[in-house]
C-alpha positions in Angstrom: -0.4 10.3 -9.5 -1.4 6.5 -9.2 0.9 3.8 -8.3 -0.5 0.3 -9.3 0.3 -2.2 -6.4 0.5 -6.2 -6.4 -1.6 -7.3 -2.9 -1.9 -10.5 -1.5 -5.3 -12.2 -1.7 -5.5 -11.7 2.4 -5.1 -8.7 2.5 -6.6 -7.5 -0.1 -9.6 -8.7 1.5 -8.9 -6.4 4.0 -8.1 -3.3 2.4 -11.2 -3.9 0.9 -13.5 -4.7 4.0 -11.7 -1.4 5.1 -10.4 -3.4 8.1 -6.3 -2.3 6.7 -5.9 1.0 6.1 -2.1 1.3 5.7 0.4 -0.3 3.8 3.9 -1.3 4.2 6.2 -0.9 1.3 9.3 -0.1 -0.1 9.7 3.6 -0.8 10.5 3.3 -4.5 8.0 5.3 -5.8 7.7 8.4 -4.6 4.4 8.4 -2.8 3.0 11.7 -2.2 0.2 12.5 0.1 -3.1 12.5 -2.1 -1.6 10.3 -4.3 -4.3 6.9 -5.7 -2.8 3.6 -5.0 -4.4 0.8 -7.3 -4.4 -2.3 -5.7 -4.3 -5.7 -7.6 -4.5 -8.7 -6.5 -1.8 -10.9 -7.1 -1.6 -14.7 -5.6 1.9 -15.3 -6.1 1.9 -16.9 -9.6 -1.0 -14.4 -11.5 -3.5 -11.3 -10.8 -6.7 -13.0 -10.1 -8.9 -9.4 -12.2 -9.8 -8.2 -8.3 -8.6 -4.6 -7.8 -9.5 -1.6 -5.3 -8.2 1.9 -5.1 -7.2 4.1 -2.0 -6.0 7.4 -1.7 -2.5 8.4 0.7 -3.7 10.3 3.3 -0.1 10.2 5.5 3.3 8.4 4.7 5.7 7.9 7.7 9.0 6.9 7.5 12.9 8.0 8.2 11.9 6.9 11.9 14.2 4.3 11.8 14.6 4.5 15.7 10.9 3.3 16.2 11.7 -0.1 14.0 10.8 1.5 10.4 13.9 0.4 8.7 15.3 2.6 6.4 14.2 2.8 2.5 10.6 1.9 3.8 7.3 3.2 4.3 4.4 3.2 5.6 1.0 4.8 3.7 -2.1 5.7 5.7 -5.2 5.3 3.3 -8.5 5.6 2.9 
């Protein structure tokens, strides 16, 4: 499945540089490992056409006790 994203422009660059390789987010869309997350660029008013895809390799979360807080996860990609 793919799950089409809005990014910041900073870190987008990242996840593009490869530099981020995980992503915070609400868990809302039942991410699976394996899964393709498209990526678009948004600057808070419109998507500026820049997009990049990464697959899930790893989602933690229900670790609420380490300071994930609940209804949250975070996505390991590559």
């Amino acid at each position: 499945m793919e799950h089409e994203l809005k990014i910041l422009p900073e870190y987008f660059e990242e996840v593009k540089r490869r530099n981020k390789t995980f992503e915070l987010r609400e868990d809302n869309k039942n991410y699976k490992v394996g899964d393709t997350l498209r990526l678009l660029e948004f600057d808070n008013e419109h998507y500026t056409g820049r997009e990049c895809r990464r697959t899930i390799l790893y989602i933690l979360k229900n670790v609420e006790k380490y300071g994930l807080k609940e209804g949250f996860v975070i996505l390991a990609m590559k």
